[in-house]
N, C-alpha and C positions, 0 to 999 in steps of 0.2 A: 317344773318351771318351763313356761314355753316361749323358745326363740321368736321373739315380734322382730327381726330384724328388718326381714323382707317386707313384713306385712306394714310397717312405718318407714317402707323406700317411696322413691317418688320414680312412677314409670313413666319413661318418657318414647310414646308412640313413637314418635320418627324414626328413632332408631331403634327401638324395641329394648331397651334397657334400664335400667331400675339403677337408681344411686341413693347415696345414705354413707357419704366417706370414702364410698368407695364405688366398684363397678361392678354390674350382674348382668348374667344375658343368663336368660331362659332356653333353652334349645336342650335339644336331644345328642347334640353332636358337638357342639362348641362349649369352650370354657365358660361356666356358669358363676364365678364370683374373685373378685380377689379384693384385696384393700386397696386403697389408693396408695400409689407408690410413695415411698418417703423422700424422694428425692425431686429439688426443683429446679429447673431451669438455670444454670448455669453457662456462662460467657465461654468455659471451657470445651464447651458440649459439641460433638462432630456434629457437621449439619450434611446430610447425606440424602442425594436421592437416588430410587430404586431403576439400578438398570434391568431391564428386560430378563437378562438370563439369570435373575433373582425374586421374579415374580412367582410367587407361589412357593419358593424355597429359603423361608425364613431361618431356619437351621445356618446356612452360610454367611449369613449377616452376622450370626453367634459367633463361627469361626474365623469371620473374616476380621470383626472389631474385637475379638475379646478372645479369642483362640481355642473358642469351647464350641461347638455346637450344641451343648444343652445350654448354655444360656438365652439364646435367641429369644426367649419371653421376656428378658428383662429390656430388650429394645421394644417388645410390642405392648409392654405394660409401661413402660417410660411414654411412650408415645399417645396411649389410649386407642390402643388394638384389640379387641377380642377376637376377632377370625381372621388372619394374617392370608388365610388363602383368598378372601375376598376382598382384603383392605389393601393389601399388598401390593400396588399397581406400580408399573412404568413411571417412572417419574416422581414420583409419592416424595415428599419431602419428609425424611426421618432425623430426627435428633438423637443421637446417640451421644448417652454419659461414659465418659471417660472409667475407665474400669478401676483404677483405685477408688474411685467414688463411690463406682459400686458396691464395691468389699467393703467401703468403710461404713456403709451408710445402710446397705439393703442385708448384708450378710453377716451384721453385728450381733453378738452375741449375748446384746441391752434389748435388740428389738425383740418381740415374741412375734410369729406369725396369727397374723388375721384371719376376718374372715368367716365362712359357714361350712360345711361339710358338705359336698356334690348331694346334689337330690335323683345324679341318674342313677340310672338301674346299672346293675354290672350286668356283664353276659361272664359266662362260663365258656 
């Protein structure tokens, strides 16, 4: 059976990205697919913009709103980020989801994870 997923996306030049539900970016270097997040827009959501000594270090956003530094994805996939080193700017207005919402909604054990399997290459 062969995965048409990609191949029934719709790419969209400007920004070089492919949707279909969800978000893809092509690259050799950056995150190449995820589902669209389950979570939307809520009244409760922190509205935060990016000061200067957090540009390019999204890791601190995780720790600073949610006390993890691996979570930092779930701010750049809430937001509709795939390269946080280049989207990540000064000033950037970020909406960050309140963390129980997150567990409730993104870390449930109803959801399955989505999605395709990375198409890079590993290195050894």
């Amino acid at each position: 059976m062969v995965d048409t997923t990609l191949q029934n996306s719709t790419y969209n030049a400007k920004n070089g990205r492919y949707t279909l539900g969800g978000t893809t970016e092509v690259s050799s270097w950056a995150m190449e697919w995820w589902n669209q997040n389950t979570l939307t827009s809520d009244p409760s959501d922190i509205v935060y913009y990016v000061e200067k000594k957090y540009v390019g270090r999204p890791q601190f956003l995780g720790y600073i709103f949610y006390g993890d530094v691996g979570l930092w994805w779930v701010i750049m996939m809430y937001n509709g980020i795939l390269d946080p080193f280049a989207e990540i700017i000064e000033g950037k207005l970020l909406k960050i989801p309140l963390l129980q919402r997150v567990k409730a909604n993104m870390f449930s054990s109803n959801i399955s994870p989505g999605g395709i399997a990375s198409t890079r290459p590993t290195s050894n």
